[in-house]
BAMILO-339324 format. One line per 10 residues: their letters; for each residue y, x negated, z of C-alpha. Coordinates in pm, whole numbers. Layout:
<nodes>
a = Y,X,Z ~ ...
</nodes>
This chain:
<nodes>
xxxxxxxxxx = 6522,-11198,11401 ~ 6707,-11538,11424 ~ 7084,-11601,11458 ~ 7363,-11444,11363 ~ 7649,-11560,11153 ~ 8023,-11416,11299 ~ 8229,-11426,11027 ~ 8634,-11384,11082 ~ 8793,-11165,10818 ~ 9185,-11147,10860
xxxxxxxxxx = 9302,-10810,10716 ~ 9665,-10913,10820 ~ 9767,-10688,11102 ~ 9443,-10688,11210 ~ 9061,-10863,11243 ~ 8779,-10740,11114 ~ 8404,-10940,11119 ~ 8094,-10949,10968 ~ 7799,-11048,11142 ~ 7543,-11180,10872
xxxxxxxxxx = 7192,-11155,10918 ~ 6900,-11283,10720 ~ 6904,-11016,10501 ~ 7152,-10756,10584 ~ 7564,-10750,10731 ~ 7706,-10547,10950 ~ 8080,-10480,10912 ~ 8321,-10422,11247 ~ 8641,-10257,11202 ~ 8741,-10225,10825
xxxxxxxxxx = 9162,-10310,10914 ~ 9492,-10076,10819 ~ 9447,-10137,10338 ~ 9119,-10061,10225 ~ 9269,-10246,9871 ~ 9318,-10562,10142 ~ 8979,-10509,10306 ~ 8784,-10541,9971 ~ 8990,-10809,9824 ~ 8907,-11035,10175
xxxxxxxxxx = 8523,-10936,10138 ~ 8527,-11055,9757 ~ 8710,-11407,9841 ~ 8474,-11439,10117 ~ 8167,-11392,9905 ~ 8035,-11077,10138 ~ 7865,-10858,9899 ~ 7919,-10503,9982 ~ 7542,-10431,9799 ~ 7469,-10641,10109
xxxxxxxxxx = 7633,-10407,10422 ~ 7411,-10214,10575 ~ 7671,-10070,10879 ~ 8020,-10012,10895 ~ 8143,-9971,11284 ~ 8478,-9905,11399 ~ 8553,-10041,11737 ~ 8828,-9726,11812 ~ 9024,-9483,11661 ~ 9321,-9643,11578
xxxxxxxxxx = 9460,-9676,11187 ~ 9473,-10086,11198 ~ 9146,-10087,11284 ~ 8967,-9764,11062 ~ 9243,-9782,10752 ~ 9054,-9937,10523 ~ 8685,-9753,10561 ~ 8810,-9453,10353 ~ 8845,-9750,10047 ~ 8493,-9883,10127
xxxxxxxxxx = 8317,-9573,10136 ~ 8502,-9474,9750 ~ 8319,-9811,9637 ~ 7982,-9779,9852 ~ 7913,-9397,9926 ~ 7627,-9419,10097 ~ 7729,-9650,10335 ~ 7706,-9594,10742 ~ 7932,-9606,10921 ~ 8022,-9526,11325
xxxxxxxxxx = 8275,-9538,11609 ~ 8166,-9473,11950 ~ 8182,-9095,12052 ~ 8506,-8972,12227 ~ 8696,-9186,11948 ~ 8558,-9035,11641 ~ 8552,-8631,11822 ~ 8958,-8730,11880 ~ 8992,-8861,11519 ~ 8830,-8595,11383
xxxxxxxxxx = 9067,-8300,11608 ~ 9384,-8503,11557 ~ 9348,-8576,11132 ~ 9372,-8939,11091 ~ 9600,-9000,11441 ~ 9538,-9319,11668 ~ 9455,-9160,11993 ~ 9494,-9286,12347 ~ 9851,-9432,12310 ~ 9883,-9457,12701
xxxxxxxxxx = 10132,-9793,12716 ~ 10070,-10119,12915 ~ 10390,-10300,13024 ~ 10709,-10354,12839 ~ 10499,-10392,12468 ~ 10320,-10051,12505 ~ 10639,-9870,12602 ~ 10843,-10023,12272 ~ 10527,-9969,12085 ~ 10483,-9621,12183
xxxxxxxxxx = 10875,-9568,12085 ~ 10802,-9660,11725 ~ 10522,-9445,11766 ~ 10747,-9177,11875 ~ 10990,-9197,11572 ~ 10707,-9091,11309 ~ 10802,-9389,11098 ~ 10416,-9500,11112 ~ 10152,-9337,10853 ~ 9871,-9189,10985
xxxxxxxxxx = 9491,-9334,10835 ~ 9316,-9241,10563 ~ 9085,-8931,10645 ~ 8788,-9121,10814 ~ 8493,-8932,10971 ~ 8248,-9163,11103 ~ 7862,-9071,11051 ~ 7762,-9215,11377 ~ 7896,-9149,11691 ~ 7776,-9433,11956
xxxxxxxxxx = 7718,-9395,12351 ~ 7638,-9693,12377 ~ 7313,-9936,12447 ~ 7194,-9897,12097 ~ 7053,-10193,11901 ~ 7175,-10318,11542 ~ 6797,-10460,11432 ~ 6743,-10187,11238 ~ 7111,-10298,11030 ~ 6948,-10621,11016
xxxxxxxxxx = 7108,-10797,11299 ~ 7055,-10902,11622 ~ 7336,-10743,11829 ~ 7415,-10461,12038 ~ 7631,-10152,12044 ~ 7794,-10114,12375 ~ 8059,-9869,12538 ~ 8339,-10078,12676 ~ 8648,-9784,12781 ~ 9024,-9916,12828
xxxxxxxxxx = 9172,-9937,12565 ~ 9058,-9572,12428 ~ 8769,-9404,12538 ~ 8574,-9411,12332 ~ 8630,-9840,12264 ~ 8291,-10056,12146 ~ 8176,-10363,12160 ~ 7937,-10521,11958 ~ 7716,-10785,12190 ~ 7579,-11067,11994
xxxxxxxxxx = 7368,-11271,12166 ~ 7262,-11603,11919 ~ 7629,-11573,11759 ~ 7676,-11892,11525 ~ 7998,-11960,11314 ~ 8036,-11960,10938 ~ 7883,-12282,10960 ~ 7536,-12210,11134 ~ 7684,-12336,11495 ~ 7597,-12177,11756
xxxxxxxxxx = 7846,-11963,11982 ~ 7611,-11813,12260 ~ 7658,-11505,12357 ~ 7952,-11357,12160 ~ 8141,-11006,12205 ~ 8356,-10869,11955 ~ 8584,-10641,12072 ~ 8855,-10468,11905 ~ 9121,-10443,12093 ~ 8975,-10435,12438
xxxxxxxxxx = 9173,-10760,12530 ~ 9388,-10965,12224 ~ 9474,-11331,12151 ~ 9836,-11428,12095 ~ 10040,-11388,11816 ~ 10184,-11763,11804 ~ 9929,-11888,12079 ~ 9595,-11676,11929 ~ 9381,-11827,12189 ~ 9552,-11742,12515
xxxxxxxxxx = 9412,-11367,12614 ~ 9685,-11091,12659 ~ 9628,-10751,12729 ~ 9672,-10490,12464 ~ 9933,-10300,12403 ~ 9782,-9927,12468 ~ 9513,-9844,12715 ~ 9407,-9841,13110 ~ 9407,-10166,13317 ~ 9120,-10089,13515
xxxxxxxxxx = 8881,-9922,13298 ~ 8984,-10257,13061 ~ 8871,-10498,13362 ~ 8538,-10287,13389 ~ 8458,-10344,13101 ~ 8540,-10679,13072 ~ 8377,-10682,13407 ~ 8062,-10536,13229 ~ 8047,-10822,12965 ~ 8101,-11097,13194
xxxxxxxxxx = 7761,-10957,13391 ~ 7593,-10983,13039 ~ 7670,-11328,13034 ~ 7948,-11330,12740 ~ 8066,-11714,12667 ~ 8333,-11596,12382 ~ 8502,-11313,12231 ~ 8639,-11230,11946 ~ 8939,-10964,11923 ~ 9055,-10763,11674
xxxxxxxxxx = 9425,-10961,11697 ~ 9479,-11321,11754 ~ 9090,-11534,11953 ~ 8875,-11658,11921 ~ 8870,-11640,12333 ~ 8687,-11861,12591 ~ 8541,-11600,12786 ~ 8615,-11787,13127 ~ 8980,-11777,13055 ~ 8952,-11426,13014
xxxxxx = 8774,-11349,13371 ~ 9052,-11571,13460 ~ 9348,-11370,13285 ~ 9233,-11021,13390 ~ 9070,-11119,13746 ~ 8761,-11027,13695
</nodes>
């Protein structure tokens, strides 16, 4: 099927990415403003005639926000999150699920969460419900759905194994992965952990993509990561 493009659309608060295939593109994680999500795919000449797949890494309104938006413009449109995520989402109208903190930033973060002060998404129910191991070809992309738990649990990851840039470069084998692991704010290429989730599902996982011989990732906040500082940061 040839290589795939990774293309980096910043959505503000959040990442999303489009990975660009001959023919077809397949969207990951659609950010908190759908109005924000659409204007960033028009600057950055991504036709939406051209998606073919919307997934949603996990359930959590920075990351699903905008898909509500996207679907208004492009109805037929599929879209996915992996299973426990989107069963939660459903059950809990629009709330991020699996708040459980990490460290000093997950206990302030769930303590804004706490006050009520932050909107919950747009009504988003997801068409596809992944368990994992399933392949994108038919989306027109070579890349692969996988399960990576930690920071929900229902979290994917999208492997891409002849990632190139925007420029045709190649990458390796890329993993984009929501918020599994994150870049820095003000350093966005030193890996951090996130702010929600479970330390050692998170170095599983991670564990899992460094057996699958990942050489960078790409988070949903801050990266692009070398994936040997990450083994590094998270000892595994």
């Amino acid at each position: 099927m040839g290589d795939t493009k990774i293309l980096t659309l910043g959505l503000g608060a959040a990442q999303a990415y489009a990975l660009v295939g001959e023919r077809r593109t397949v969207l990951i994680d659609a950010g908190l403003s759908g109005e924000r999500l659409l204007g960033t795919l028009s600057r950055g000449r991504i036709a939406i005639t051209d998606l073919s797949l919307l997934i949603v890494t996990h359930a959590h309104a920075d990351h699903f926000g905008g898909a509500s938006a996207l679907l208004e413009v492009v109805p037929d449109l599929q879209t996915g999150m992996g299973r426990p995520d989107a069963m939660a989402l459903a059950a809990n109208a629009g709330a991020d699920v699996d708040l459980t903190p990490i460290g000093v930033k997950g206990a302030m973060a769930a303590a804004i969460v706490r006050t009520g002060v932050l909107p919950r998404g747009p009504a988003f129910v997801p068409g596809i419900m992944f368990d994992g191991g399933e392949s994108l070809a038919d989306h027109g992309v070579d890349a692969e759905v996988l399960s990576a738990p930690g920071h929900t649990r229902g979290s994917l990851v999208v492997l891409v194994p002849g990632a190139c840039d925007r420029a045709g470069r190649p990458q390796g084998t890329a993993a984009i992965v929501g918020d599994l692991v994150m870049g820095g704010y003000v350093f966005p290429g030193i890996p951090a952990a996130p702010f929600f989730g479970e330390m050692d599902a998170i170095r599983a996982s991670l564990a899992m993509l460094k057996a699958r011989g990942v050489t960078i990732i790409h988070p949903g906040h801050g990266g692009p990561l070398i994936a040997t500082k990450v083994w590094k940061r998270f000892g595994v």
